[in-house]
RODO-2510 file (C-alpha; in nm, 4 decimals, decimal comma):
residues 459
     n   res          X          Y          Z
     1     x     0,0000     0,0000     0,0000
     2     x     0,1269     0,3179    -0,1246
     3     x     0,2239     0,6152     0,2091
     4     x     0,0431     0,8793     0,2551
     5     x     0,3625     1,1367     0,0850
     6     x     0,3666     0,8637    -0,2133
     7     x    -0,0078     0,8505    -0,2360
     8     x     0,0141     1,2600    -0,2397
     9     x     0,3239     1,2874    -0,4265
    10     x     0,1330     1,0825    -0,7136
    11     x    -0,1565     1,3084    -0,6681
    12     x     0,0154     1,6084    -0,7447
    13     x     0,1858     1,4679    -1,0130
    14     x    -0,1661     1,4624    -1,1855
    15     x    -0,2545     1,8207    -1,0539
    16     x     0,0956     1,9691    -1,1887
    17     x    -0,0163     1,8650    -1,5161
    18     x    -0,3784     1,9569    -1,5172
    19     x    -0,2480     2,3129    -1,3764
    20     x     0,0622     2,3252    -1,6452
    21     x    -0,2330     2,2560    -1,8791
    22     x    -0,4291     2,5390    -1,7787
    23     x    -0,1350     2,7969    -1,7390
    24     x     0,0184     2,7111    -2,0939
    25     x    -0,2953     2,6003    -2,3015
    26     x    -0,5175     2,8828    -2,2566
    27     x    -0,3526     3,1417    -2,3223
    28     x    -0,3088     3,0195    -2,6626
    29     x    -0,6946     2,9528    -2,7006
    30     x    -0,8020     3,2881    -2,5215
    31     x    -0,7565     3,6891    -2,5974
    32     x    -0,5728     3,8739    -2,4157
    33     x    -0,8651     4,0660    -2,2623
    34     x    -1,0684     3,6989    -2,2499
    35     x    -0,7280     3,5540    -2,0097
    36     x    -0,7680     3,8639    -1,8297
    37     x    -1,1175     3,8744    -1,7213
    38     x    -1,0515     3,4342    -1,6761
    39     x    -0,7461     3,5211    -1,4209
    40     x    -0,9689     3,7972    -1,2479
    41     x    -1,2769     3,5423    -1,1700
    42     x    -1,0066     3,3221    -1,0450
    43     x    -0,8112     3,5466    -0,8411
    44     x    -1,1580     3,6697    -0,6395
    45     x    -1,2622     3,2945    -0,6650
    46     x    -0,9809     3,1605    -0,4792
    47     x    -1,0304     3,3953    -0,1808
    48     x    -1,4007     3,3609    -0,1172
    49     x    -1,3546     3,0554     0,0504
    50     x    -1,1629     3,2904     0,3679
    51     x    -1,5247     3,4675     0,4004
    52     x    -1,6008     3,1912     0,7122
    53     x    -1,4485     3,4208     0,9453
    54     x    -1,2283     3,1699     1,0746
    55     x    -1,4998     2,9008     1,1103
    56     x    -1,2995     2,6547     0,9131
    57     x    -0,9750     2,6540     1,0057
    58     x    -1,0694     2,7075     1,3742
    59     x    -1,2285     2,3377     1,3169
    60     x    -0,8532     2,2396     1,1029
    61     x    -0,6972     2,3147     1,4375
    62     x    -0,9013     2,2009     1,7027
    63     x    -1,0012     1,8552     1,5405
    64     x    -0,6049     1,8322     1,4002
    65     x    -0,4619     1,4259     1,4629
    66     x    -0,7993     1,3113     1,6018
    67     x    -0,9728     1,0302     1,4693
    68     x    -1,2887     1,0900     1,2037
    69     x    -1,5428     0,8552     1,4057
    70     x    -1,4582     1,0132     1,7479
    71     x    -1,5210     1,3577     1,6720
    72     x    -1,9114     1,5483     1,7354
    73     x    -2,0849     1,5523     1,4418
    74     x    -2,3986     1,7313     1,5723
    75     x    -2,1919     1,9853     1,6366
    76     x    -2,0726     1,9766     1,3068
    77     x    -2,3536     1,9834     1,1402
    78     x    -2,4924     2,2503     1,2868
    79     x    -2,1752     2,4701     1,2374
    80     x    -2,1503     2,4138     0,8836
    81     x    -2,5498     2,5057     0,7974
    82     x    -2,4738     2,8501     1,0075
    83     x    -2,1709     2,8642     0,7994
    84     x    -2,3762     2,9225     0,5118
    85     x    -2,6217     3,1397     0,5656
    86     x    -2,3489     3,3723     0,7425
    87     x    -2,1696     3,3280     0,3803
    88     x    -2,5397     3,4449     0,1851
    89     x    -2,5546     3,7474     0,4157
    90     x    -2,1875     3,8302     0,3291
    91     x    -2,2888     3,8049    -0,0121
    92     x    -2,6061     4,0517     0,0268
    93     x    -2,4036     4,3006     0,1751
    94     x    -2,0956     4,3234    -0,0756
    95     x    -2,3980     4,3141    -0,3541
    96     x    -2,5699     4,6100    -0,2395
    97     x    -2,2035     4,7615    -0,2391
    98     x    -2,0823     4,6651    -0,5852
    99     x    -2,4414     4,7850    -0,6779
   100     x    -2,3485     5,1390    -0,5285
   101     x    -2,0021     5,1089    -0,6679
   102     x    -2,1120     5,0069    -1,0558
   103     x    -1,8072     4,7219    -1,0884
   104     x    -1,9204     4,4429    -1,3308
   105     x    -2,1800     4,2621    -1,1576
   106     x    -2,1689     3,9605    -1,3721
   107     x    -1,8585     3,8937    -1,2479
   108     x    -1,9707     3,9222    -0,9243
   109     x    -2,2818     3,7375    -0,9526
   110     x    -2,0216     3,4469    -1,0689
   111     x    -1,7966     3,4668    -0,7841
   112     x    -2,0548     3,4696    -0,5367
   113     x    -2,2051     3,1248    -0,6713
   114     x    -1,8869     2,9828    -0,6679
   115     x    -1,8354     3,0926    -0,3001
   116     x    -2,1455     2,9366    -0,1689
   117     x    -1,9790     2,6256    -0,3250
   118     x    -1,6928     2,6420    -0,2361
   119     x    -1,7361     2,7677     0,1279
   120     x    -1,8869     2,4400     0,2751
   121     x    -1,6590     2,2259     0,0255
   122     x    -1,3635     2,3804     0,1764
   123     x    -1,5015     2,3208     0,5462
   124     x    -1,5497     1,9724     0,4537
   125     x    -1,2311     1,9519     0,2995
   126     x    -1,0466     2,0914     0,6050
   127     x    -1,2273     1,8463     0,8299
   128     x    -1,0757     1,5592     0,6163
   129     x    -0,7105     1,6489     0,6293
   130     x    -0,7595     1,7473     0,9613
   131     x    -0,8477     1,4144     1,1130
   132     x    -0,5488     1,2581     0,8508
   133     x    -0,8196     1,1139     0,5781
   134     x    -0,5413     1,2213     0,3046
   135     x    -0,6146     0,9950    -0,0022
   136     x    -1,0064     1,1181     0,0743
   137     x    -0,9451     1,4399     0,0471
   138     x    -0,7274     1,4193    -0,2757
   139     x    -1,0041     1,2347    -0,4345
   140     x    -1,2128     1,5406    -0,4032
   141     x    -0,9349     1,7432    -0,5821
   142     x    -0,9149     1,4823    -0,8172
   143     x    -1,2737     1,4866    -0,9370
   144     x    -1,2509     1,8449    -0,9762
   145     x    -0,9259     1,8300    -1,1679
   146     x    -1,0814     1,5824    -1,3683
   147     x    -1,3968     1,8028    -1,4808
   148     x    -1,1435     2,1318    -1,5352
   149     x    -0,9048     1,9243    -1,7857
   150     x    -1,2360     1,8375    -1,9393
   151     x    -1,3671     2,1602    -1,9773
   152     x    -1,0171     2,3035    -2,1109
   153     x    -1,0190     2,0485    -2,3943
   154     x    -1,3840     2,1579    -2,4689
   155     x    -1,2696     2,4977    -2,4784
   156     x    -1,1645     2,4647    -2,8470
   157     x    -1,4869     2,3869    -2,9695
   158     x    -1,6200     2,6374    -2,8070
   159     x    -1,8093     2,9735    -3,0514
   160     x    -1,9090     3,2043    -2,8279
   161     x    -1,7079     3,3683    -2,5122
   162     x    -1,4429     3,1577    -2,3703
   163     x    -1,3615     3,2963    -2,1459
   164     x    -1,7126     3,2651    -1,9621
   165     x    -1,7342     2,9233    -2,0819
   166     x    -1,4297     2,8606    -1,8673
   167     x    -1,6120     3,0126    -1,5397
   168     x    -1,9036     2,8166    -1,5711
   169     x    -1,6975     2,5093    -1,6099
   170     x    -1,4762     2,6020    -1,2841
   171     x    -1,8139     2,6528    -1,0684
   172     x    -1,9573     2,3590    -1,2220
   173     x    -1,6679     2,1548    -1,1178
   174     x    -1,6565     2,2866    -0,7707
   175     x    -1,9880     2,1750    -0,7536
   176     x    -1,9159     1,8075    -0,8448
   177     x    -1,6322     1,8027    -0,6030
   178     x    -1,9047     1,9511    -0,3108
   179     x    -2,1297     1,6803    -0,3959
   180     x    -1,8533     1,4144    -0,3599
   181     x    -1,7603     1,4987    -0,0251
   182     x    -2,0814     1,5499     0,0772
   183     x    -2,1229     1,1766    -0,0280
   184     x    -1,7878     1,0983     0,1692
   185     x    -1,9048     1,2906     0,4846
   186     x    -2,2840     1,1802     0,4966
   187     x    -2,2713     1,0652     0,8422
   188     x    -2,2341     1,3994     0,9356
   189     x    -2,5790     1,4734     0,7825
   190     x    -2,7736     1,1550     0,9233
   191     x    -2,7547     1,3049     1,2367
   192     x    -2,9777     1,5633     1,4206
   193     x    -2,8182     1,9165     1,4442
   194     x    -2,7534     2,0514     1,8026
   195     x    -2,9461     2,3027     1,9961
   196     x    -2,8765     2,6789     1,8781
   197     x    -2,7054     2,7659     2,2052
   198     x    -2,4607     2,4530     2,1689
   199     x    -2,4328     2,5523     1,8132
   200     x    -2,3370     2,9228     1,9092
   201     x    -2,1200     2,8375     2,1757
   202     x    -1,9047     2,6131     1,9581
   203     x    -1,9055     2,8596     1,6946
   204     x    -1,7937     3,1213     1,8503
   205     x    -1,5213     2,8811     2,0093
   206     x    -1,4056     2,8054     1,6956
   207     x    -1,4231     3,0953     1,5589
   208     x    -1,2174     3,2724     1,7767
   209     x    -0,9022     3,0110     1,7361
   210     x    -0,9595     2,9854     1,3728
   211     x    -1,0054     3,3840     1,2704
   212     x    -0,6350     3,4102     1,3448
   213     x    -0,5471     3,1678     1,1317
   214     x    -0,7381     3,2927     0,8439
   215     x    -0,6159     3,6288     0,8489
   216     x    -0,2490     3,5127     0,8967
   217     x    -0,3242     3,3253     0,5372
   218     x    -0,4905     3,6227     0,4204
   219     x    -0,1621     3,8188     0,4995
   220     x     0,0697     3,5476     0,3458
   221     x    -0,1026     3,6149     0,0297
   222     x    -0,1857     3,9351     0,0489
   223     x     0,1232     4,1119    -0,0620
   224     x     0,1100     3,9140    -0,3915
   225     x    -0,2580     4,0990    -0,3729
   226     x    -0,1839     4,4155    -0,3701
   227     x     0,1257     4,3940    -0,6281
   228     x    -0,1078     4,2402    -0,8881
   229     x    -0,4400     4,4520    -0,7755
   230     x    -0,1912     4,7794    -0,8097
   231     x    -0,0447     4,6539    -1,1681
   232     x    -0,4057     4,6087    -1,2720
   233     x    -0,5011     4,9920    -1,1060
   234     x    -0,1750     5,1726    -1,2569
   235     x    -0,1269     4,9814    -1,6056
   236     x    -0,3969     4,7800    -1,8249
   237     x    -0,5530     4,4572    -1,7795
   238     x    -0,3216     4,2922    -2,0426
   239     x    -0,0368     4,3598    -1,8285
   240     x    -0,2236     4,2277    -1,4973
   241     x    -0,2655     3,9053    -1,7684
   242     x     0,0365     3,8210    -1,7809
   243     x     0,1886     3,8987    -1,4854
   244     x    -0,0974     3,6499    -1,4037
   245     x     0,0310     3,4040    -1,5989
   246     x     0,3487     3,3691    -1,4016
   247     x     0,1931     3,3885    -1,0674
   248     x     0,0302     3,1278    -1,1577
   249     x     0,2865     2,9505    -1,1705
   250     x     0,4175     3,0812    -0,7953
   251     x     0,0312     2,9896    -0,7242
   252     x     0,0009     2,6482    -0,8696
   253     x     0,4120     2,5757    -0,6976
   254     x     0,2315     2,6615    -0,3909
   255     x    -0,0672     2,4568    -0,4055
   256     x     0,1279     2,1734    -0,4375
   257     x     0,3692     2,2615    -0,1470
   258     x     0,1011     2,3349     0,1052
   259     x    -0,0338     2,0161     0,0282
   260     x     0,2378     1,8586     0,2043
   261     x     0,2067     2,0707     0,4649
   262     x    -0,1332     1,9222     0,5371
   263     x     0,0588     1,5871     0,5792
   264     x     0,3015     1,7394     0,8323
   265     x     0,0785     1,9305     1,0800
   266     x    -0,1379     1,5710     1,2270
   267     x     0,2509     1,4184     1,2617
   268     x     0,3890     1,7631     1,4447
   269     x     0,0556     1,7285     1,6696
   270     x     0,1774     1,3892     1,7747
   271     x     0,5109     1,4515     1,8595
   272     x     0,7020     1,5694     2,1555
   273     x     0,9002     1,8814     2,1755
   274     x     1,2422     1,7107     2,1328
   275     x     1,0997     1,4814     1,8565
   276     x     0,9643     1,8499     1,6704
   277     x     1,3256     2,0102     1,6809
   278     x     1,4873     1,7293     1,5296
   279     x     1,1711     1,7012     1,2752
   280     x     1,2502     2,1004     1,2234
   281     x     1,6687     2,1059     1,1616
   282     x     1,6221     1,7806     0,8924
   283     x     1,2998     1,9309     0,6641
   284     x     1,5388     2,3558     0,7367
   285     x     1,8220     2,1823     0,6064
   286     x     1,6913     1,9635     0,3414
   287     x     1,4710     2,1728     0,1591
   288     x     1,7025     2,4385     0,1703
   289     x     1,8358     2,2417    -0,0786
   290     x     1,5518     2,1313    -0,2773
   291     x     1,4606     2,4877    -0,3835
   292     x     1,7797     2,5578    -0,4832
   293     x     1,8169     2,2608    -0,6985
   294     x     1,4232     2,4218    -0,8445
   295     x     1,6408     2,7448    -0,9346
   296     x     1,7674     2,5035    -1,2218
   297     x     1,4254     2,5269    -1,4071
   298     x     1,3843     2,8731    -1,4405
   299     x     1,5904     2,9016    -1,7421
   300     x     1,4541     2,5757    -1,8967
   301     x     1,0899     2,7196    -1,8442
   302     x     1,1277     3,0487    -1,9419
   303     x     1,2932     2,9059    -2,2972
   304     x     1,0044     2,6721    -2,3301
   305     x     0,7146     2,8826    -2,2003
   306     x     0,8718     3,2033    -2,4709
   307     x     0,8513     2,9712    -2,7581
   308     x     0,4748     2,8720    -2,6724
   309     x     0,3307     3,1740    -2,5501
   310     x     0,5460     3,4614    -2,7581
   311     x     0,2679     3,6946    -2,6876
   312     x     0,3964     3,6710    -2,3212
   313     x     0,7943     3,6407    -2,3829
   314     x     0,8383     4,0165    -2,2031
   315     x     0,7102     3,8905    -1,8818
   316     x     0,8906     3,5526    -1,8444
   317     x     1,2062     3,7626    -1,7356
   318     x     1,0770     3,7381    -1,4142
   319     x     1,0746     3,4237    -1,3907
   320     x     1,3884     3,3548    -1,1642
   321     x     1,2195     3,6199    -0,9064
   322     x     0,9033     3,3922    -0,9207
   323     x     1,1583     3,1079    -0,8496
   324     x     1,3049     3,3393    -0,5817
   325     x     0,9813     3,3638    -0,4344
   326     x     0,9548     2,9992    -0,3979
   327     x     1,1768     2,9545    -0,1574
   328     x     1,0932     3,2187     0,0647
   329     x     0,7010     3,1524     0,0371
   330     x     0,7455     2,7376     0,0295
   331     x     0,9186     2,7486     0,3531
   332     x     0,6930     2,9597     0,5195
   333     x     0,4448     2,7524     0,4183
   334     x     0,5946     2,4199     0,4702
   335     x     0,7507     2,4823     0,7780
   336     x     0,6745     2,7635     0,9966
   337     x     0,3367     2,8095     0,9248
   338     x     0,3164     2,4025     1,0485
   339     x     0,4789     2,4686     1,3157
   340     x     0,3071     2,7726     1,4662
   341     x    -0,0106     2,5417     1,3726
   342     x     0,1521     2,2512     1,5350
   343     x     0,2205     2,4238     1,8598
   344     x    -0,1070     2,5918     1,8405
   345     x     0,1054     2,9835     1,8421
   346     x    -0,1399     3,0891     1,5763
   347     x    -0,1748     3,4326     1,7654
   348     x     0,2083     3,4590     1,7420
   349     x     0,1792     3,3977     1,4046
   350     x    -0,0733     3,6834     1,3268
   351     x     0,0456     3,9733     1,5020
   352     x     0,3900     3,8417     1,2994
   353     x     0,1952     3,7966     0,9683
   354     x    -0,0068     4,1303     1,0559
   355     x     0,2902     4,3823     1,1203
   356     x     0,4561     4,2551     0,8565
   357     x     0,1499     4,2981     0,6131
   358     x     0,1248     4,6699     0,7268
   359     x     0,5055     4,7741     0,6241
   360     x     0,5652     4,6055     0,3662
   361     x     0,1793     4,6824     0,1760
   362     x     0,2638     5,0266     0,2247
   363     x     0,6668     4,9254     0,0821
   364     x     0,4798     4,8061    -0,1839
   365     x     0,2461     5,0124    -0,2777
   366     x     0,5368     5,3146    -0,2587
   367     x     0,7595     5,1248    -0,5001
   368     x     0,4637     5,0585    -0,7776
   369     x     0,3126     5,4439    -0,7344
   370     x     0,6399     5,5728    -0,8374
   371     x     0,7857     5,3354    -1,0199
   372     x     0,6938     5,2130    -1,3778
   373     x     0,9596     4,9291    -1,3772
   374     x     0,8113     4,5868    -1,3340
   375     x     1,1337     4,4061    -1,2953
   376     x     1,1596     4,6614    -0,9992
   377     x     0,8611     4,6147    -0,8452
   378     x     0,8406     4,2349    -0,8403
   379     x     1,1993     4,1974    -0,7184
   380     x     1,1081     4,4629    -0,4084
   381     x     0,8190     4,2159    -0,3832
   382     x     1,0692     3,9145    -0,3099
   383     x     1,2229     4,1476    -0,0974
   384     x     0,9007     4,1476     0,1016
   385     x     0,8493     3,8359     0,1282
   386     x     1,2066     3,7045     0,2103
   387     x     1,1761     4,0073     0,5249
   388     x     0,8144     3,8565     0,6156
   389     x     0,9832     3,5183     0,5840
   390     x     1,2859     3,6282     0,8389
   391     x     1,0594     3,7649     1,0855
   392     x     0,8627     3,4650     1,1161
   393     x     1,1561     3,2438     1,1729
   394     x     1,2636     3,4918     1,4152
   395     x     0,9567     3,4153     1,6189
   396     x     0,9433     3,0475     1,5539
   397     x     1,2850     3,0495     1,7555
   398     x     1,1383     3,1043     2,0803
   399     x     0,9715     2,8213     2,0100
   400     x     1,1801     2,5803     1,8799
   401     x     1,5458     2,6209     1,8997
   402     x     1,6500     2,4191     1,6001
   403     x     1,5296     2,7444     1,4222
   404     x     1,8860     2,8214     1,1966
   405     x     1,9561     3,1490     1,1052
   406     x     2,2314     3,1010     0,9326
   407     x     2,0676     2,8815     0,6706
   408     x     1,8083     3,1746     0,6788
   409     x     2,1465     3,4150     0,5456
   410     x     2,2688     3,1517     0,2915
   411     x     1,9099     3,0795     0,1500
   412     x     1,8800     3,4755     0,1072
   413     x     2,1898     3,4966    -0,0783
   414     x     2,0952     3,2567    -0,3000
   415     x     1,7985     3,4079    -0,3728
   416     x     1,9794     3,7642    -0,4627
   417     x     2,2488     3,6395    -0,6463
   418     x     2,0192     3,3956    -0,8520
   419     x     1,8050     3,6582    -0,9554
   420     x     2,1353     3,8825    -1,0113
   421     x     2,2966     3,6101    -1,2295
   422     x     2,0131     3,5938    -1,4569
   423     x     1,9497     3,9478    -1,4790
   424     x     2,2772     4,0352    -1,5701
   425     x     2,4569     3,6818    -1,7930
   426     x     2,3264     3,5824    -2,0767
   427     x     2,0525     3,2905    -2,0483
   428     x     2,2715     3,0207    -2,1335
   429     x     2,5722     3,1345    -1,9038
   430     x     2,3391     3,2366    -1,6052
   431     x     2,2344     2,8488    -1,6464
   432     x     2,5662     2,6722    -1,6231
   433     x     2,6826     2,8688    -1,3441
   434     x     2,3973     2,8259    -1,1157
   435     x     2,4403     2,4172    -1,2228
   436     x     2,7854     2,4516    -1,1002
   437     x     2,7246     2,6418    -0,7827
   438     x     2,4535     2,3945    -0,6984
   439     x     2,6330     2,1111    -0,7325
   440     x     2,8833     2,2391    -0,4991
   441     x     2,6242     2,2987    -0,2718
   442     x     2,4963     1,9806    -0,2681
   443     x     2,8507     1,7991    -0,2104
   444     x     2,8602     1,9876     0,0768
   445     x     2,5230     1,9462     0,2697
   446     x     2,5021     1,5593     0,0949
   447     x     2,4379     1,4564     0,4503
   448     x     2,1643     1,6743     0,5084
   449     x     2,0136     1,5170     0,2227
   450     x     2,0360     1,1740     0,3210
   451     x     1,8707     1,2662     0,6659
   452     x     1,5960     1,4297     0,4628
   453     x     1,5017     1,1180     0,2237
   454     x     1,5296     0,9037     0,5670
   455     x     1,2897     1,1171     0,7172
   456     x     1,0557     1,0978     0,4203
   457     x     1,0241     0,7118     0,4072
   458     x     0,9104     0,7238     0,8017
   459     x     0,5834     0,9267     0,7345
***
């Protein structure tokens, strides 16, 4: 029987080449303006699910490394209905508003159904990673995936707008993948709800852990918000296409890295503090290394991606600061973020996440008001990130001790001069230097590596 990382690993195999589908195919098949309004639906789309008000996650933590069959589901139940109707009245409200505002309120009025959709599929989904039912909640993904590569290859039959083709496809597929794990979680429906005061109380409970977890996520994403939202404001929606297109990219490396991180949270919530700082210097050192060695693609993909998409060829000289990005926003994800989850520090984590958010958005927003460079503004945006990174790290350490700063200085410079090299060499010389310099690296941390594959075959 395939492990749980195999049984994911495989998973995402299939995802990585549903998404690398999406991200290269399409723009071929769609305008300009048509990717555009596409990557817009999907960029608000992605982030309705965070309108529980911490309802979700607040269950992700609290039910983390317990088994399915021992946990309330009255209680469950119940939370989930309120869940929805609190996301309708959300919906109401910011109608009425876009209404007063005049934005396009088709786009909207898609969005929205895709949030009520996606809000209780993404509850569901959190329950079942939460209690460690991994291979059930990739099957969900993998019905969805399924229905999207569908709808991609229909796209080219398609006569009338694409792009809106595409949208109803998405929510349609969402949908599916909400009915599925309804199907997968219908115990939890058999049974009668609890009373509205046990419902409130256990709300609110959850609630109040789980809010700070949402807006720490909000903040971890929300620089790449405001970047793309301010290139959008200050240039043309052609431009906010494709820098899109490469974010997605970041976006879809992501996705598949947090993933993982899903695996490691139940296993941190099981082991002892010693046990966790070991865990911590083996995955710090290791994969350290293993987005290093991922700096060796972004030549390779920015060849291969400027001979597909030539309407996008200006752009993909970013591509080693996406790469940058990477590392700085994998680890955080991989391996503070689980541990501040782990060690239930999620308040430590916000006011972190929240401080950070508040310099650096208005860091960001300076840099892209004045300047008209986009090299510029998304290397000040790794900046960002790396400095968001640092400070988390910084209060992981008080915490757990295996916490390595100097790893933190060499993965930094690594970063600069990677994005350096590229900027300034010529493609082909830029490549076989950073091939070189990683291959010293990994001579010299080889053990590190070893302890990290070791590691890997225990979980």
């Amino acid at each position: 029987m395939l492990s749980k990382i195999s049984y994911m690993a495989l998973a995402q195999i299939f995802f990585a080449f549903v998404s690398a589908v999406s991200i290269l195919v399409l723009p071929k098949l769609l305008s300009l303006e048509g990717f555009g309004y596409y990557q817009l639906f999907i960029f608000f789309a992605n982030y309705v699910e965070f309108l529980h008000f911490g309802l979700s996650d607040g269950i992700y933590l609290r039910y983390g490394g317990r088994r399915y069959e021992f946990i309330s589901k009255r209680t469950l139940k119940s939370q989930i209905c309120t869940m929805e109707i609190l996301y309708i009245i959300e919906c109401l409200i910011i109608f009425f508003t876009v209404c007063a505002f005049s934005f396009d309120k088709r786009l909207f009025l898609y969005i929205a159904i895709s949030g009520a959709i996606t809000v209780p599929r993404s509850f569901l989904y959190n329950l079942l990673q939460s209690v460690n039912e991994i291979k059930k909640s990739i099957l969900v993904l993998f019905i969805e995936r399924i229905f999207v590569l569908s709808s991609i290859a229909a796209v080219y039959f398609v006569d009338f707008d694409k792009a809106k083709f595409l949208i109803f496809s998405f929510i349609f597929a969402r949908f599916i993948s909400l009915v599925y794990i309804y199907f997968l979680c219908r115990d939890l429906f058999k049974v009668k709800m609890a009373s509205f005061t046990d419902s409130l109380f256990y709300i609110y409970k959850n609630m109040r852990i789980g809010i700070k977890l949402t807006i720490s996520a909000l903040c971890n994403i929300f620089l790449i918000f405001i970047a793309r939202s301010m290139i959008a404001w200050k240039f043309s929606i052609v431009l906010f296409g494709k820098i899109s297109l490469i974010l997605s990219l970041l976006n879809f490396a992501l996705f598949f890295i947090n993933a993982f991180s899903a695996i490691l949270f139940p296993i941190l919530r099981t082991k002892k503090t010693c046990e966790q700082n070991e865990i911590f210097k083996i995955l710090d050192d290791g994969l350290s290394i293993i987005f290093v060695f991922l700096f060796l693609f972004a030549y390779p993909v920015e060849i291969l991606l400027g001979a597909w998409l030539p309407k996008y060829a200006d752009v993909l000289n970013y591509m080693p600061i996406i790469f940058a990005i990477l590392l700085c926003e994998g680890k955080t994800l991989l391996l503070t973020n689980s541990y501040f989850k782990a060690l239930r520090k999620e308040g430590q984590m916000l006011r972190i996440n929240l401080i950070s958010l508040i310099i650096f958005s208005v860091f960001i927003g300076f840099i892209v008001y004045f300047c008209n460079d986009i090299f510029i503004i998304m290397f000040c945006l790794f900046l960002s990130l790396f400095a968001k990174y640092i400070a988390l790290s910084y209060g992981l350490k008080k915490f757990i001790k295996s916490v390595n700063f100097c790893n933190i200085g060499v993965e930094f410079f690594c970063g600069v001069c990677f994005i350096a090299i590229s900027h300034i060499l010529p493609g082909v010389y830029a490549f076989c230097l950073i091939i070189v310099s990683f291959i010293v690296l990994i001579v010299l941390k080889r053990k590190t590596f070893i302890q990290l594959l070791k590691f890997i075959k225990t979980i």
